[in-house]
Structure formats: C-alpha cells, structure tokens
C-alpha atoms as a printed R data frame, in Angstrom:
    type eleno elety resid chain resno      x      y       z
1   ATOM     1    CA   UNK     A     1  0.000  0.000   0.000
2   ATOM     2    CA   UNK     A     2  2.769  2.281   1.161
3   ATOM     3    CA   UNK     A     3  4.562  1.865  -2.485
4   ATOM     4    CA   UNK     A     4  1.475  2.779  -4.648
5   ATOM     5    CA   UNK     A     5  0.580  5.799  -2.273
6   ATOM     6    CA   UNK     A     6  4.422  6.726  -3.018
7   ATOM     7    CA   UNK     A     7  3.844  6.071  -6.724
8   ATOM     8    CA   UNK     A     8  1.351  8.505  -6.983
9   ATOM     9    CA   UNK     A     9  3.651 11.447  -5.344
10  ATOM    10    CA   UNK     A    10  6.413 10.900  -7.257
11  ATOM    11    CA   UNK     A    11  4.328 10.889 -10.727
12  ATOM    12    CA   UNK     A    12  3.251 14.147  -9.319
13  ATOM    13    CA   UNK     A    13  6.973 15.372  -8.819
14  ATOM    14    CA   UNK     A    14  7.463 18.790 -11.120
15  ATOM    15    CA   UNK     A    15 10.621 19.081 -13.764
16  ATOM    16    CA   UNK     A    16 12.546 21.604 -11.246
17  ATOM    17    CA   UNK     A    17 11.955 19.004  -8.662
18  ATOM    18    CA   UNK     A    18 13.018 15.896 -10.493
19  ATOM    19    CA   UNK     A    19 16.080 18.218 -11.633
20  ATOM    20    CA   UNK     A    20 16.989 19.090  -7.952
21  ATOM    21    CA   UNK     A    21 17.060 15.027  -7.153
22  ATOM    22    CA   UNK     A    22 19.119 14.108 -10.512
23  ATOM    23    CA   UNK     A    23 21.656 17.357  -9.666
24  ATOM    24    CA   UNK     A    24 21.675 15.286  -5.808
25  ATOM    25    CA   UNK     A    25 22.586 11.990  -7.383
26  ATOM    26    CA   UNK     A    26 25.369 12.945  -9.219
27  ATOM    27    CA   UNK     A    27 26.731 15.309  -6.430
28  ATOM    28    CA   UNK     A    28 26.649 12.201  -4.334
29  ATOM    29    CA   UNK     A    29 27.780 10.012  -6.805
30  ATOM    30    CA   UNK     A    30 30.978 12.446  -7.455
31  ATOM    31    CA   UNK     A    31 30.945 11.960  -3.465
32  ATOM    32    CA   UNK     A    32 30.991  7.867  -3.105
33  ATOM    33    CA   UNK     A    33 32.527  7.016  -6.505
34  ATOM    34    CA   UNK     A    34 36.111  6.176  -4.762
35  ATOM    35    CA   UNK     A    35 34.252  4.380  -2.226
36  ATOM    36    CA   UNK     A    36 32.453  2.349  -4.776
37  ATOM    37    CA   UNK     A    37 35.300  1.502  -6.689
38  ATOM    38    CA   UNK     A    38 37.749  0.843  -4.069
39  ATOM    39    CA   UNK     A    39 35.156 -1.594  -2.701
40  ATOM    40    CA   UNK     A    40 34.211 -3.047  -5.938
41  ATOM    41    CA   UNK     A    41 37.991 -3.788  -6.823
42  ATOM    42    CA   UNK     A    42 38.452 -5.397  -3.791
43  ATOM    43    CA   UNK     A    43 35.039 -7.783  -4.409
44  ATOM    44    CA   UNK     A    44 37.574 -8.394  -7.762
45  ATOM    45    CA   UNK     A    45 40.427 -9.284  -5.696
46  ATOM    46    CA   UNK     A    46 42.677 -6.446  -7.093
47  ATOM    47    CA   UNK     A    47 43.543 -2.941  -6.033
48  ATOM    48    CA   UNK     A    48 41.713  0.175  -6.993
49  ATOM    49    CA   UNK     A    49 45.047  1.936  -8.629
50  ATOM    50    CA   UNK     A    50 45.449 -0.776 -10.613
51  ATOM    51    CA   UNK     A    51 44.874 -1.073 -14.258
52  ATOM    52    CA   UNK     A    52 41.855 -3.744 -13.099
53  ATOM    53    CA   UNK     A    53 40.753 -0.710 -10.953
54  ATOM    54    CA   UNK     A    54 40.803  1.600 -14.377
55  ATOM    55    CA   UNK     A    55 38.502 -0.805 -15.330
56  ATOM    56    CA   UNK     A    56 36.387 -0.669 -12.554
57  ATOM    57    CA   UNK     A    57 35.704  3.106 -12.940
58  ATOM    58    CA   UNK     A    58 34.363  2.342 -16.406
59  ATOM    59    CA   UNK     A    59 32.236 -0.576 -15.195
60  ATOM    60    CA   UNK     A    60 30.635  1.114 -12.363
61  ATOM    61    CA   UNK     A    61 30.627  4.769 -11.752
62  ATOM    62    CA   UNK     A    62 31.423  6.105 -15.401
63  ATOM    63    CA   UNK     A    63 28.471  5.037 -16.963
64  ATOM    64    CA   UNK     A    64 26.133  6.023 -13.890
65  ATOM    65    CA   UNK     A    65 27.575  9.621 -14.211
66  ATOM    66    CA   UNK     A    66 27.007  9.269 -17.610
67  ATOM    67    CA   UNK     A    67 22.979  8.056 -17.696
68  ATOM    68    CA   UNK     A    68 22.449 11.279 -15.259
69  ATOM    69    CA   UNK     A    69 24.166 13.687 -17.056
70  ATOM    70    CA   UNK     A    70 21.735 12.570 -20.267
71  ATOM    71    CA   UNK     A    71 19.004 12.561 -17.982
72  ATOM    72    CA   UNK     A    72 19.850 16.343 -16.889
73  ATOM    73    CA   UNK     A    73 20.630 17.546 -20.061
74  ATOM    74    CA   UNK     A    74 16.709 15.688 -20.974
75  ATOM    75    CA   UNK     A    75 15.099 17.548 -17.975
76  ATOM    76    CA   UNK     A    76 16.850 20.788 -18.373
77  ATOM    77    CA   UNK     A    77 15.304 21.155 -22.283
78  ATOM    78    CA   UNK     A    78 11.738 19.653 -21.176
79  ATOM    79    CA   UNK     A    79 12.154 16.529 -23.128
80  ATOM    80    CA   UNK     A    80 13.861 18.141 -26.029
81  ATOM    81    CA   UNK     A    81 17.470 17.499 -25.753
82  ATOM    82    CA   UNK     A    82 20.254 18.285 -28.383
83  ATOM    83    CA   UNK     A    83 21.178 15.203 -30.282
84  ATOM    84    CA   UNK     A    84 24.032 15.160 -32.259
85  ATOM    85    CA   UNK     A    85 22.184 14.671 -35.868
86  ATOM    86    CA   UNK     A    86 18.569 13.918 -37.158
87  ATOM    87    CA   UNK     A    87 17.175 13.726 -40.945
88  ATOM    88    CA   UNK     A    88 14.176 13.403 -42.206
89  ATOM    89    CA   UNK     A    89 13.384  9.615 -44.350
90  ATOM    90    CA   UNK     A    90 11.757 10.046 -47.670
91  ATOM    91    CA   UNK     A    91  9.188  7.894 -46.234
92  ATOM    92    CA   UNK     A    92  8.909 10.305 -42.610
93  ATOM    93    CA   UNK     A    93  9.872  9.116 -40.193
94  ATOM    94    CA   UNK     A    94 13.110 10.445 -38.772
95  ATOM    95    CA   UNK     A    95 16.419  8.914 -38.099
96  ATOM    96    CA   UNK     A    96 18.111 10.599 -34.692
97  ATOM    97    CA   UNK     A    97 21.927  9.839 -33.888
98  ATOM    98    CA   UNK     A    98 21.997  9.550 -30.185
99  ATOM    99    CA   UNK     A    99 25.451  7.943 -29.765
100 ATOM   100    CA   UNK     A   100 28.381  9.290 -29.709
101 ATOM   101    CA   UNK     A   101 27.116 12.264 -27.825
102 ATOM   102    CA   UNK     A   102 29.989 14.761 -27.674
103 ATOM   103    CA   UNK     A   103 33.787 14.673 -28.401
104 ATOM   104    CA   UNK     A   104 34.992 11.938 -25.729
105 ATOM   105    CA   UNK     A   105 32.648  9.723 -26.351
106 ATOM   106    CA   UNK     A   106 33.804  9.901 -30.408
107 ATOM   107    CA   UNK     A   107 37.237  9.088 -29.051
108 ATOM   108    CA   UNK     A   108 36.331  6.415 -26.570
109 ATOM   109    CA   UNK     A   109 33.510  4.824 -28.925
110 ATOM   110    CA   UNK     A   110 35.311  5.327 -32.295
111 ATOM   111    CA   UNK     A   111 33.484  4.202 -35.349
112 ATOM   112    CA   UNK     A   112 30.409  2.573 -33.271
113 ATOM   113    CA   UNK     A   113 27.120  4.619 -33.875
114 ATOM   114    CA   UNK     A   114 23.515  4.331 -32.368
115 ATOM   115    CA   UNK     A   115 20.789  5.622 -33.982
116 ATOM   116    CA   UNK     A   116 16.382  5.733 -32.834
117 ATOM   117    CA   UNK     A   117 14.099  5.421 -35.693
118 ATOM   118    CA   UNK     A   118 10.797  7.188 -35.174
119 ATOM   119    CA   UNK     A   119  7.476  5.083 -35.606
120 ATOM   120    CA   UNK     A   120  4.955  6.890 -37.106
121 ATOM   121    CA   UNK     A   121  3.978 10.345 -35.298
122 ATOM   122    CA   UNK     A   122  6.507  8.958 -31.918
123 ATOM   123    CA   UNK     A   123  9.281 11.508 -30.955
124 ATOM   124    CA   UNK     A   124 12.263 10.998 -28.037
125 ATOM   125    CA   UNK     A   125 10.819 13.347 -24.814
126 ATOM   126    CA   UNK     A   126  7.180 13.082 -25.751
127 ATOM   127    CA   UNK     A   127  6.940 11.529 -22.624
128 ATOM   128    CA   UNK     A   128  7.839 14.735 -20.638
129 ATOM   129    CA   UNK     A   129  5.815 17.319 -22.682
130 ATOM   130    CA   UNK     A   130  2.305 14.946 -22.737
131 ATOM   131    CA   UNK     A   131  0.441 14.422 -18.940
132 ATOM   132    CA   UNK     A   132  1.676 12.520 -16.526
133 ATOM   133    CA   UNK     A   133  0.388  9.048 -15.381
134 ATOM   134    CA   UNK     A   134 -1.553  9.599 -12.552
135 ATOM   135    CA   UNK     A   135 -1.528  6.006 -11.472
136 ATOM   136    CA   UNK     A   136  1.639  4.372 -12.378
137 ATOM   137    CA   UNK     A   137  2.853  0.863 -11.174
138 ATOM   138    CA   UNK     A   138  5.501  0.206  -8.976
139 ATOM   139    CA   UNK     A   139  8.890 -1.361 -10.739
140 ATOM   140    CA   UNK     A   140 10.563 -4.090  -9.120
141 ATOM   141    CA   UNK     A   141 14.652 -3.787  -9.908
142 ATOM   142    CA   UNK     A   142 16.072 -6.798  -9.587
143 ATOM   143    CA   UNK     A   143 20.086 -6.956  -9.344
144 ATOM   144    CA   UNK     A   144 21.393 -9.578 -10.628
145 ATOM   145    CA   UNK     A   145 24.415 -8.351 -12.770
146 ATOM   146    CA   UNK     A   146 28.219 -8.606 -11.991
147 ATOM   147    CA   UNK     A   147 28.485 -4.819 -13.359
148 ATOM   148    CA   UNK     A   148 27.698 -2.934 -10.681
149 ATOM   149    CA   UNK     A   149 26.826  0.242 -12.723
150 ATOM   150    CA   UNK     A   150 23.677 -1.727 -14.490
151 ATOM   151    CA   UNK     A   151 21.500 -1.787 -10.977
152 ATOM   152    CA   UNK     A   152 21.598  1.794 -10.271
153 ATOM   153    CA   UNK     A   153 21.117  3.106 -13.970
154 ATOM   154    CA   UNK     A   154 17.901  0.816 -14.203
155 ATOM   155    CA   UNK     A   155 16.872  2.296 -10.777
156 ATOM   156    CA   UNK     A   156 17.208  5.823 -12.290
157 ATOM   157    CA   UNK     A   157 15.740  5.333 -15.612
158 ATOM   158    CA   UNK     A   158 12.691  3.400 -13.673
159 ATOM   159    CA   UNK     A   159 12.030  6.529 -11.974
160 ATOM   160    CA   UNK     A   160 12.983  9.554 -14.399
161 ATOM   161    CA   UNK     A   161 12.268  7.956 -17.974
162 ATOM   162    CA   UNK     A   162  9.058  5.640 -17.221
163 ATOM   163    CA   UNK     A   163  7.882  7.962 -14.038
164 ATOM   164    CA   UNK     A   164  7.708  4.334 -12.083
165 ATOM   165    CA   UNK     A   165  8.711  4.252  -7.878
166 ATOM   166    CA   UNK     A   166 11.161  1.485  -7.580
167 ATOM   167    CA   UNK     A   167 11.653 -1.121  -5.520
168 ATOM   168    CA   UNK     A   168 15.173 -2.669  -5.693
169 ATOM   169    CA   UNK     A   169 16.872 -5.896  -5.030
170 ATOM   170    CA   UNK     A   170 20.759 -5.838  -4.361
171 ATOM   171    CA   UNK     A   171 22.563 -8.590  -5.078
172 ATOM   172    CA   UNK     A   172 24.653 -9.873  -2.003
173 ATOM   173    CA   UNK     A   173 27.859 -9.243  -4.003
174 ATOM   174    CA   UNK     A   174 27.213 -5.554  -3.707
175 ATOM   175    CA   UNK     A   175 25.080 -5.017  -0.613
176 ATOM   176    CA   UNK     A   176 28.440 -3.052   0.851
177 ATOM   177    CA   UNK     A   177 27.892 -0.341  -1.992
178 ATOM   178    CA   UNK     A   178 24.074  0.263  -1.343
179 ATOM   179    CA   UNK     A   179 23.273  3.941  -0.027
C-alpha cells in the first residue's frame, strides 16, 4: 500500500523538482565514486590503482555519471534534448543519432554509432511534454548483474524515464555499496 501511495507522489513530482534530485545523485555520486570503486575492486580481488581498478571506474561509476548527465541535459530542455544529428526519411519518419554524444565519447567509442528510428507520429521526450500518469505501477529492480553500474542506472531510468517508484533488489555481491 505504502509503495502505490508513493507512486502517486512521485508521478506528481514537477521538472525543477526531479532536476533538484538528478543534480543530488550525481553530487553524491561524485561523493561515493572512490568508495564504490575501491570496494568493488576489492570484491575483484585487485587494487583500486590498478589497471583492473581503471577498469572498474568504467564498469561502475562512469556510466552512472554518464545516464544522469543525459538525464539532466533531458530535464533541463523539457524533453527536447540536443542530439548530435537527425534527418528526415523520404518515407517520414526520422532517423536521430543519439550515440556518440559529444567529443569523448567519439574518441572512446570510435566508429560505433547508435541511432532511434521514429514510428509513425513517436518523438524521443514526448513523454515529458504529454500528462503525466496519474496512477503508475511500482517497478521491481532486480540486481542480478556482476556490473555494478547496471543496478543503479535501471533504478534511475525506472524513476525519471518511465515515471515508475522502484523497488530494488541488491545482489549480495554488492550489498556493501548500497546507499
């Protein structure tokens, strides 16, 4: 009972609002990351300075940093964020290149592409522009990756992108690293 009751606040959360708790996450984030990765390196049986521990960083808080600052950016524009190219099909629909995004991820990604096709009259933020659901269900999160940044990206999306509360599962593995 408590969780739909919850549910029904947070679809009711404004854009400033949902911006103030994103800007949070990543302060904290920027906060635990050495924590998280000097714990997750030692789950791996290596040391954080390491290269292993390099590798760490880009397995768990990289790509966490990463899904909020696209969720800002997202917020910030009201569901219309800048995308690095979109045409027009002869037939359309559009084509929208959402990966790379930006200079460093060209470097880091180099020569892999992503692209979102729109169906019919469907366009990326709609979601944020149209009403909000009034009575959405509850999303159950379950943790069950060895990549520790997977858990608390679907947490966020869950809550920002499909306007869901959460409930989620840690695995034992990382129950150190939960808040």
């Amino acid at each position: 009972m408590k969780l739909t009751i919850s549910g029904n606040r947070w679809s009711k959360v404004d854009l400033p609002n949902r911006l103030y708790y994103l800007e949070s996450c990543r302060n904290n984030l920027q906060r635990i990351a050495p924590f998280w990765v000097e714990e997750e390196a030692h789950l791996r049986g290596h040391l954080a300075t390491s290269q292993e521990g390099a590798e760490t960083w880009l397995l768990g808080p990289i790509p966490v940093a990463r899904t909020l600052r696209y969720l800002v950016n997202g917020v910030r524009s009201g569901g219309r964020p800048r995308v690095p190219s979109r045409r027009l099909r002869v037939d359309g629909r559009s084509v929208t290149r959402v990966f790379p995004h930006g200079f460093h991820e060209g470097l880091l990604f180099y020569d892999t592409e992503a692209h979102v096709w729109s169906i019919g009259g469907q366009h990326q933020g709609r979601k944020y522009r149209q009403a909000r659901d009034s009575q959405p269900g509850p999303a159950l999160v379950l943790g069950a990756s060895n990549v520790s940044s997977i858990l608390a990206s679907d947490v966020v999306c869950k809550l920002f992108c499909e306007n869901r509360p959460v409930v989620c599962k840690v695995p034992p593995r990382f129950a150190r690293l939960k808040p």
